[in-house]
C-alpha positions as CSV (number, residue, x, y, z in Angstrom):
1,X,5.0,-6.7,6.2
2,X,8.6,-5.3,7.2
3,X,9.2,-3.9,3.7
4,X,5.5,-2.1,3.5
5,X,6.4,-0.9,7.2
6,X,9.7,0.7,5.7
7,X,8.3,1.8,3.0
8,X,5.8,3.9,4.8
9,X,8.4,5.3,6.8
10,X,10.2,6.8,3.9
11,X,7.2,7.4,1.5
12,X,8.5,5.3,-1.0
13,X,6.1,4.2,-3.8
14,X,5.2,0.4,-4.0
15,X,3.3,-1.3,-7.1
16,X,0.9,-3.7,-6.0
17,X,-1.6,-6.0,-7.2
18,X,-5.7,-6.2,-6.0
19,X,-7.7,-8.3,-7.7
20,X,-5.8,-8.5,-10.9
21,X,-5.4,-4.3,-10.8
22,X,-2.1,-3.1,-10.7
23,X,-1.7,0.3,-8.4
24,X,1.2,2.3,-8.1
25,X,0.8,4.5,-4.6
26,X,3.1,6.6,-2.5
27,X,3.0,5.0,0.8
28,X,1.2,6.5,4.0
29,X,0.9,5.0,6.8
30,X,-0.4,1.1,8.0
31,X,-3.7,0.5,10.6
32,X,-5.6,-2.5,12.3
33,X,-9.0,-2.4,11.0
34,X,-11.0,-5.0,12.8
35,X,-9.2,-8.4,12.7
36,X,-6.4,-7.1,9.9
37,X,-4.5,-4.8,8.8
38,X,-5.0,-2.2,6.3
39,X,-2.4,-0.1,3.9
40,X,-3.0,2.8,3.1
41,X,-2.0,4.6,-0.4
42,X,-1.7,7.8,-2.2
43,X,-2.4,8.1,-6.2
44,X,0.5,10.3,-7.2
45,X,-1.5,12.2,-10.0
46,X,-4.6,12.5,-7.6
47,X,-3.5,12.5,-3.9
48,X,-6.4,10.4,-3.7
49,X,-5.8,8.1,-0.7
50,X,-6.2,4.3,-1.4
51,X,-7.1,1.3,1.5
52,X,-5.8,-2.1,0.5
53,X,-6.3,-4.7,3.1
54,X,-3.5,-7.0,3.4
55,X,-5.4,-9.8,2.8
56,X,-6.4,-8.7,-1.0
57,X,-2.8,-7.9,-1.9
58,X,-1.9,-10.5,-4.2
59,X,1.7,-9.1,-4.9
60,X,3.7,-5.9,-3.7
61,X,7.1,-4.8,-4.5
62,X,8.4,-1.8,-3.0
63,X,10.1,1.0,-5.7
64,X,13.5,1.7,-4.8
């Protein structure tokens, strides 16, 4: 949780994995949604913004 926390602080992108997708997002910014947490995601080619809760992230690693 520390690394997605620092990499929303510095907009960093971070490949992840949801249900055997692999996204590559610019991160914005964490919430609690109900009784988790959520991270939230922008498509670089799109600025479309992306909600993964925590729970469905298989894998993350944080693009340095």
């Amino acid at each position: 949780m520390a690394e997605l926390e620092d990499a929303v602080l510095s907009h960093r992108r971070v490949a992840l994995t949801r249900r055997g997708t692999e996204y590559v997002v610019v991160a914005r910014r964490l919430r609690t949604w109900g009784r988790g947490d959520v991270f939230i995601g922008r498509l670089p080619m799109t600025g479309e913004e992306l909600e993964f809760p925590i729970e469905e992230i298989e894998s993350f690693a944080v693009v340095k």
